[in-house]
C-alpha positions as CSV (number, residue, x, y, z in Angstrom):
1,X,113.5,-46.6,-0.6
2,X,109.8,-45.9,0.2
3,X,110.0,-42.3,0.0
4,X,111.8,-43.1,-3.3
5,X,108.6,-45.5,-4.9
6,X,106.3,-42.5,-3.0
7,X,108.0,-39.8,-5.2
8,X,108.7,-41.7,-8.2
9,X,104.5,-42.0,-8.3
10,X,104.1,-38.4,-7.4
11,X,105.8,-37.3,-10.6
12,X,104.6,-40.5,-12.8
13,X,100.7,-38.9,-11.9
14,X,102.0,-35.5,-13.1
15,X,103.4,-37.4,-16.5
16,X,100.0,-39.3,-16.8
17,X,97.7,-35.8,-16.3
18,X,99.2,-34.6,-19.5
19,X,99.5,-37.8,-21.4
20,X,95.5,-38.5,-20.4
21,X,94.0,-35.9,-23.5
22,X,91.4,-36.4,-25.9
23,X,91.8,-37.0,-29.5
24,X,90.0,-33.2,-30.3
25,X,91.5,-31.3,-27.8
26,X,94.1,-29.4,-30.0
27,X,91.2,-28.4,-31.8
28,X,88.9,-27.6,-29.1
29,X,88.5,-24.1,-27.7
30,X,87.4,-22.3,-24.6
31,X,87.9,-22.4,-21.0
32,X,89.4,-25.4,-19.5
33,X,89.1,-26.1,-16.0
34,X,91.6,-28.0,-13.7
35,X,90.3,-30.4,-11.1
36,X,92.8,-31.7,-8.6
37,X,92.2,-33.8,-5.6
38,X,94.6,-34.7,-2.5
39,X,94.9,-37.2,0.1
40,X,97.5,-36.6,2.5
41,X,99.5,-39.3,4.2
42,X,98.1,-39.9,7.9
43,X,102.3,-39.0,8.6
44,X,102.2,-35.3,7.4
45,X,102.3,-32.7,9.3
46,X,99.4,-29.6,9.6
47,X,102.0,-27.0,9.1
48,X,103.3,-29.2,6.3
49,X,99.8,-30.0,4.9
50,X,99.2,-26.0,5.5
51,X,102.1,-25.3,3.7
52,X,101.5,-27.0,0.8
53,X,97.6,-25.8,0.7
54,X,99.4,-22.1,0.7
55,X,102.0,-22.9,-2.0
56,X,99.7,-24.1,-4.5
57,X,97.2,-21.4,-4.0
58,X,100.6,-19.5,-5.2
59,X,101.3,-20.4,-8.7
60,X,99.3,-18.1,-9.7
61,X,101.5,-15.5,-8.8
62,X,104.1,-17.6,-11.0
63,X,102.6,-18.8,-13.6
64,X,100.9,-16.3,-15.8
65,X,98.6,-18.8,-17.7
66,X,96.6,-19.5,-14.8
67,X,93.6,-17.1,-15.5
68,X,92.2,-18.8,-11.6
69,X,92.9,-20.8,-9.0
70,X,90.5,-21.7,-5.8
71,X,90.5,-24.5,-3.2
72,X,89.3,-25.9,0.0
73,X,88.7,-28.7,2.3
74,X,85.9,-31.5,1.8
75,X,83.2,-30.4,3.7
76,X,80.4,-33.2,2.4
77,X,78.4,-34.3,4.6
78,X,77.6,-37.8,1.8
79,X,81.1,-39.4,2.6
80,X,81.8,-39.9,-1.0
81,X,85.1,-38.6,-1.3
82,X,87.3,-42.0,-1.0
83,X,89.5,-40.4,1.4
84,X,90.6,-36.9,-0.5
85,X,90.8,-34.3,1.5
86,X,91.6,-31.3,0.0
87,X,89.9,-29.8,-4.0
88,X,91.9,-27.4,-5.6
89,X,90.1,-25.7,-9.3
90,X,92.2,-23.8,-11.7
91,X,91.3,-21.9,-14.7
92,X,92.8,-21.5,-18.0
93,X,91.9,-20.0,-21.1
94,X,92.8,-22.8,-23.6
95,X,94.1,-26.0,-23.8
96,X,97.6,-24.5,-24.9
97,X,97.6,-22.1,-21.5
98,X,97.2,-25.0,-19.6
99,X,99.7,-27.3,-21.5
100,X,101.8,-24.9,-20.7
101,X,101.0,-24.6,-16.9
102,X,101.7,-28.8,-16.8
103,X,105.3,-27.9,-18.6
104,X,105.7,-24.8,-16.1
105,X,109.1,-25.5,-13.8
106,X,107.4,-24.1,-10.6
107,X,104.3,-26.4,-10.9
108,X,107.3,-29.1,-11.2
109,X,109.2,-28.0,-8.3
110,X,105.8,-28.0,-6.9
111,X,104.8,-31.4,-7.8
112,X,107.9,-32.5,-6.3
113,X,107.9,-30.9,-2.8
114,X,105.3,-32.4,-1.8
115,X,105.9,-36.3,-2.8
116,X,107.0,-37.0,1.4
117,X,103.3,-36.3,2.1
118,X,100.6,-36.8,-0.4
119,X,99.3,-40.2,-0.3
120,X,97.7,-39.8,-3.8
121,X,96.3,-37.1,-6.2
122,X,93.5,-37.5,-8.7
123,X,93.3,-35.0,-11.5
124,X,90.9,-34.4,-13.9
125,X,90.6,-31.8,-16.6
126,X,87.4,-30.4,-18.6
127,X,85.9,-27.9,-21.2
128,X,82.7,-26.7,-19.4
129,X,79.6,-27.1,-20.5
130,X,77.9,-24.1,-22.0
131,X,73.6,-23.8,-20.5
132,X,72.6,-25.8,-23.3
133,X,74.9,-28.9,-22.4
134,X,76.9,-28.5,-25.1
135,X,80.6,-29.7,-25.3
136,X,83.2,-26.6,-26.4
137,X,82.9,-25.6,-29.9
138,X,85.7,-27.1,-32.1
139,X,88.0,-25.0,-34.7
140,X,87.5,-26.1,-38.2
141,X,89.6,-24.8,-40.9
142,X,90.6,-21.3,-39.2
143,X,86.5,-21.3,-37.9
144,X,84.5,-23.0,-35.2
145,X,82.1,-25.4,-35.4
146,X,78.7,-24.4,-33.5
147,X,79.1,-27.5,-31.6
148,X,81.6,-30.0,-30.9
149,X,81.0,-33.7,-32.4
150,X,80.6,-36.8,-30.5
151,X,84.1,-37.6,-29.1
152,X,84.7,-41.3,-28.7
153,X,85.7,-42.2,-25.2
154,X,89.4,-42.2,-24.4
155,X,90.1,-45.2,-22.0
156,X,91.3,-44.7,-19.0
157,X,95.3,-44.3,-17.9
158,X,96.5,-47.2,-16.1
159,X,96.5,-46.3,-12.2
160,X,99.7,-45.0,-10.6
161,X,100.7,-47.7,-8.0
162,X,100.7,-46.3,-4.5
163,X,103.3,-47.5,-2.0
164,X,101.6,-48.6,1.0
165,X,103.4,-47.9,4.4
């Protein structure tokens, strides 16, 4: 029944990540960048936990609109990271390219072969700022807009409840 509530909040945080957008983003443009965090149960195994680093680092090969994908371990020395281990970024070259990587039936498979060990995942997407700290332009009527407008701040998804062992 645990590993049942574990995987059930697995795939409920992959439903969230593409439910969480912003009220522009259809219209926005650009590069969008892919933050994803992982905390591994104490439980899983290294190979496992190896594994699983290998097999995301992977979808690139699968998934075409994945223009980059790079991770690593925490290696902070300021103890901030609330227990994540592991950073993975992945590029894409729109919002549709990445919509389309959430849809993607390998990142699901994905998603779901690792519910046994991850403890918890925290995912966060962004248009990058350009050296003027200026949001993504946003398409206007077939043209785009030298900067984006103020975007009122979308409140936060309600946190996926993590079964505690």
């Amino acid at each position: 029944m645990r590993m049942l509530k574990t995987a059930l909040s697995v795939l409920l945080l992959a439903l969230l990540g593409s439910a969480c957008a912003t009220p522009l983003e259809p219209f926005r443009t650009g590069v969008v960048r892919d933050v994803v965090l992982f905390q591994f149960k104490p439980t899983a195994p290294p190979e496992q936990v190896k594994a699983i680093e290998k097999r995301f680092l992977s979808l690139q090969d699968e998934i075409p609109e994945i223009q980059s994908i790079e991770g690593g371990h925490n290696i902070s020395p300021e103890h901030l990271n609330e227990g994540y281990t592991h950073v993975f970024v992945l590029t894409f070259r729109n919002p549709t390219t990445r919509n389309a990587y959430i849809k993607h039936p390998a990142r699901a498979e994905f998603v779901r072969s690792m519910a046994n060990d991850l403890e918890r995942c925290l995912v966060m997407d962004y248009f990058p700022f350009d050296r003027e700290h200026q949001a993504a332009p946003v398409a206007t009527a077939g043209k785009v807009a030298p900067t984006a407008p103020s975007v009122a701040p979308v409140a936060p998804a309600a946190p996926v409840p993590v079964v505690q062992q």
